[in-house]
C-alpha positions in Angstrom: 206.1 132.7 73.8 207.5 131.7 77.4 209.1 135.5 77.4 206.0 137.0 76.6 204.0 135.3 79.4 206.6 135.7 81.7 206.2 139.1 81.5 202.6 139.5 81.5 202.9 137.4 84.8 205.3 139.8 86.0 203.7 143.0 85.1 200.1 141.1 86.4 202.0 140.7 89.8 203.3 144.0 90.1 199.6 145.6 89.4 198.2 143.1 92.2 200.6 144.5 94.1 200.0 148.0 93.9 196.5 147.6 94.1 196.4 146.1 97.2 198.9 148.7 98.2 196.4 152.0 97.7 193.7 149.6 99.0 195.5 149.7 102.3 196.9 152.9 102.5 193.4 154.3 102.0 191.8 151.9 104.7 189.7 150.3 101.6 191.2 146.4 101.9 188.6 144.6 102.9 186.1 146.8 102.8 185.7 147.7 98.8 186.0 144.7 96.4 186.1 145.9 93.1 188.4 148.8 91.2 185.5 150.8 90.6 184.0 151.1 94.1 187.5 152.0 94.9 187.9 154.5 92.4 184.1 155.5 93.4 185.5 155.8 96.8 188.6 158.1 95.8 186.7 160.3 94.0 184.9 161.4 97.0 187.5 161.9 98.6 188.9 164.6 95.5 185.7 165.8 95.9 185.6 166.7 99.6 189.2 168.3 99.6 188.2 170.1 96.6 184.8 171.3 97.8 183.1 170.2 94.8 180.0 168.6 95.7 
C-alpha cells in the first residue's frame, strides 16, 4: 500500500510540476486558475496561428 501511494505522490508531483511549467512558459501563472481556462486559453492561440476563427 505505502508503494502504491508513493507513487501516486510522485506521479501527482511531477503533473504539478509540469503544469505550472506551461503556465509560465505561456505567461498564464497567475493569471488563469483552472486547467480549463488554460486550455480555453491555448486553444486560441491554435486558433489564431491556424486562422480558424
Amino acid at each position: 500500500m505505502k508503494s502504491k501511494l508513493k507513487w501516486f505522490n510522485f506521479v501527482l508531483q511531477a503533473h504539478q510540476t509540469n503544469n505550472r511549467a506551461v503556465m509560465q512558459a505561456y505567461g498564464f501563472w497567475g493569471k488563469l486558475n483552472t486547467e480549463s481556462a488554460c486550455v480555453a486559453e491555448l486553444m486560441k492561440m491554435y486558433q489564431e496561428l491556424v486562422g480558424d476563427k
